[in-house]
C-alpha positions, 0 to 999 in steps of 0.5 A, a space after each residue: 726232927 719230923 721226917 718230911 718230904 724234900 724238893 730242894 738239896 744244897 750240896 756242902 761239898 764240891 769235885 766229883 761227889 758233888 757231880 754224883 749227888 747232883 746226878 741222884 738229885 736230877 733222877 729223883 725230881 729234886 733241885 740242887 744247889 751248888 756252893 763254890 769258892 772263889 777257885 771253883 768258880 768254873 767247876 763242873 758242879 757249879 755248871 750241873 746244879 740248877 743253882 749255886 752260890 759264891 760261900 767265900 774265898 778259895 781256903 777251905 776254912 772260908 768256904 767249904 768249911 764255913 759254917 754260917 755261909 753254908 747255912 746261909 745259902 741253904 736258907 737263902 735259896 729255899 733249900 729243905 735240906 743239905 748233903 754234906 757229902 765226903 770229907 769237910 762238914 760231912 761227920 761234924 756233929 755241930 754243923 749237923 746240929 747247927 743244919 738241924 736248928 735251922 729247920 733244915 734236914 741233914 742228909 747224914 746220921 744224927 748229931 748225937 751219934 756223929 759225935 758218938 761213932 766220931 770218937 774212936 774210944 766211944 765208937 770201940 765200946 760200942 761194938 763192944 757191947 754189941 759183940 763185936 770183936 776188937 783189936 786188943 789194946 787199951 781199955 780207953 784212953 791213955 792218960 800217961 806213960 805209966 798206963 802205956 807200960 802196963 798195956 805194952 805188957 799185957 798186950 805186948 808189942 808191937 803197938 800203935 797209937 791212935 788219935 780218938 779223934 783221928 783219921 787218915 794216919 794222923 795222931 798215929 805212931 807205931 811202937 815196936 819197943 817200949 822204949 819208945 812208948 813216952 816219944 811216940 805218945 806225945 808225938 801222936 797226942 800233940 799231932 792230934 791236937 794240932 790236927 783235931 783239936 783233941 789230943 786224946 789217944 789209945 793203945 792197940 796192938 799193932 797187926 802187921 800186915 792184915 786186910 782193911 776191909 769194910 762193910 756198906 749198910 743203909 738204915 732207914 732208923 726204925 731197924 731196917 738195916 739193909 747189907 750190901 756186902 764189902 769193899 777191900 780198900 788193903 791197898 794204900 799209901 800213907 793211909 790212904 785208899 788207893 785202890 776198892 775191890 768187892 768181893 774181898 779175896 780175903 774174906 771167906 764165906 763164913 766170915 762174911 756172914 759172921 761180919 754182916 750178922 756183926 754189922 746189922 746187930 751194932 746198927 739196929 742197936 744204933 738206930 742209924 738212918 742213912 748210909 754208914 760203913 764199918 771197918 774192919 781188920 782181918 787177919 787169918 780169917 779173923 776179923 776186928 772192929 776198927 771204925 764206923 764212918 758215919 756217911 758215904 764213902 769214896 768208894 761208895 760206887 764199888 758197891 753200887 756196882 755189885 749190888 745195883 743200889 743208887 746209895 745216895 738215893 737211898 741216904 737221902 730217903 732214909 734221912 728226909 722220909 724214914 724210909 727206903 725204896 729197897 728191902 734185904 730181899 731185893 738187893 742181889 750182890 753179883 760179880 766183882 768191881 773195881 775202883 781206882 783213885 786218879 789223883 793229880 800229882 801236879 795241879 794246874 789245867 787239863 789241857 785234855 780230857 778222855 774218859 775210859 768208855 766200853 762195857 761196864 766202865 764208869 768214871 765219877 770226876 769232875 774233869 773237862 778239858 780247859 778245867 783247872 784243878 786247885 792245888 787248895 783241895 784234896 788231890 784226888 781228880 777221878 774214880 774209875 770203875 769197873 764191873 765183871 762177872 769175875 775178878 780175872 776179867 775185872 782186872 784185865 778190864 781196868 787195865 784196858 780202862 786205865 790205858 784209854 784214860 788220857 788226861 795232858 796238863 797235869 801230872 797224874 798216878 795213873 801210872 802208879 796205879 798200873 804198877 799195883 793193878 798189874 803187879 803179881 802181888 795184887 793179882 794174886 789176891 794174897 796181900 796186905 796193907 803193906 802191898 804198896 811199901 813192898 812194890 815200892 822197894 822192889 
């Protein structure tokens, strides 16, 4: 599609990222327009934008999720184009074409290479081709138990296996004996299935205890890929990121430069435009291609306090305009930062709400005191970040930053994130993926 100038952003999405994009659209002179469900009808967002539109009842497949209703309040309220921001809508290939067919723009990557990177087997062979190293495993998808036995015994175990459609732990299953090979396969492709609609699946060896760690471009689609360092997102529970760090203590000098050098090859091969993030596993100063998520991330503000970009203002003019208001030469990445994920325990109503506040402290949610927060959606509430000079100050400033949080009402992790931040593990920089497991049977 032509690029061209925007005015008007409907945002498929809701809770804090649509608070965030909604913030870059007022700075850039754009209008936004909300959508909501019948839940959301008090949600900060729908107060923020300067429209929003009622898509359907509080399941997601009704609303957040349907299609045509999104569509339509797009085309209904003079939109030029949508951001689907995280999560939902925000790597489907067939709503970014559907986006497209209307005329609208899609604040995200082409449909073609959604659909590409999407699918972890076709994703793998592309970096791949560009060089970059792998985890050693299947060489595409595993048919039968047969071709699982054959790769058990090339690679040995353990292994785990994959959804090539997956995300977030599901369609996943680790083997530490091939007797378990034929259970673990079926389990993982039938969850797959269930989840994703596809139950394809492959086989990699399973790395133990490595760094999850991950490197932020932007891409203006004409080969400008700009690098904008890493995040260290190790510290999970059940797959998912509790806690973002950048830089990563895991990640020496020479390594980072060999991972940007990875990254902007397998980009300028791509011809990607807008914000993409590649994943990786490090394990003894080695690094292994995992997965590219082919939009913002979550933990897209860690970045923008190290290096100072406004990464959805520049998604947006990459994808509507083919351009960037940034070069490599003008971004300079310094300090350290911190990103904490507040999620709600419990839902229900914030009787009371005080965000954290002093030196280099920003809070992204959608909170206010008398808000309900829907058990319908993802429970994440809040993102509290923190910048310093340094790793030590950082930490002693989310400390401070998490004890002066108060939200009453609803039961939070708050807590729990205390535990990680202030445990010697996590300070001491030496960890792995399996950091919350270990603090949890202590």
């Amino acid at each position: 599609m032509e690029k061209k100038m925007i005015r008007s952003i409907l945002i498929a999405n809701r809770g804090e990222i649509a608070v965030r994009i909604i913030r870059t659209c007022r700075e850039m002179g754009l209008r936004s327009v909300a959508v909501f469900s019948e839940a959301d009808a008090d949600a900060l967002h729908v107060r923020m934008a300067d429209q929003a539109v009622c898509i359907g009842p509080a399941a997601s497949a009704k609303s957040y999720l349907n299609q045509n209703a999104l569509l339509t309040a797009a085309l209904s309220t003079g939109c030029d184009a949508i951001h689907p921001g995280v999560g939902f809508l925000s790597e489907n290939a067939s709503f970014a074409g559907a986006v497209q067919k209307a005329g609208l723009i899609f604040i995200g990557a082409d449909p073609d290479l959604i659909k590409l990177l999407g699918d972890k087997i076709q994703a793998k062979e592309t970096a791949r081709s560009a060089g970059l190293p792998l985890v050693p495993g299947s060489d595409g998808p595993i048919e039968n138990v047969d071709e699982a036995i054959k790769v058990a015994e090339k690679i040995g175990t353990p292994l785990i296996v994959k959804a090539a459609s997956g995300g977030g732990g599901r369609g996943m299953r680790i083997i530490r004996n091939p007797v378990e090979l034929e259970e673990n396969i079926r389990i993982a492709s039938s969850e797959a299935m269930s989840f994703f609609s596809d139950g394809t699946i492959f086989l990699e060896r399973y790395l133990e205890n490595p760094r999850h760690v991950e490197i932020q471009i932007l891409s203006d689609g004409h080969g400008e890929v700009i690098y904008l360092g890493e995040r260290d997102c190790s510290v999970q529970k059940n797959y998912q990121k509790l806690l973002e760090e950048s830089p990563s203590t895991a990640v020496s000098p020479k390594l980072r430069e060999t991972m940007r050098k990875d990254v902007i090859r397998l980009f300028r091969k791509l011809k990607y435009a807008g914000a993409a993030t590649v994943e990786f596993l490090v394990e003894n100063d080695h690094h292994y291609f995992m997965e590219v998520n082919a939009r913002v991330q979550v933990e897209h503000p860690v970045t923008e306090l190290i290096s100072g970009v406004d990464i959805i203002r520049e998604q947006i003019l990459a994808c509507s305009e083919g351009r960037m208001d940034i070069t490599q030469d003008s971004v300079t990445i310094k300090g350290y930062a911190l990103e904490t994920r507040v999620n709600a325990v419990t839902p229900g109503k914030v009787t009371i709400f005080e965000a954290p506040g002093g030196p280099f402290v920003r809070t992204d949610t959608f909170l206010y005191p008398g808000c309900v927060v829907s058990p319908h959606y993802d429970s994440m509430i809040a993102k509290i970040l923190v910048w310093a000079p340094d790793r030590k100050l950082g930490l002693a400033r989310m400390s401070r930053a998490l004890r002066e949080t108060r939200i009453e009402g609803i039961t939070t992790n708050i807590d729990e994130q205390l535990t990680i931040l202030e445990s010697p593990q996590f300070r001491s920089g030496r960890f792995g993926t399996s950091l919350y497991g270990l603090l949890k049977t202590e």
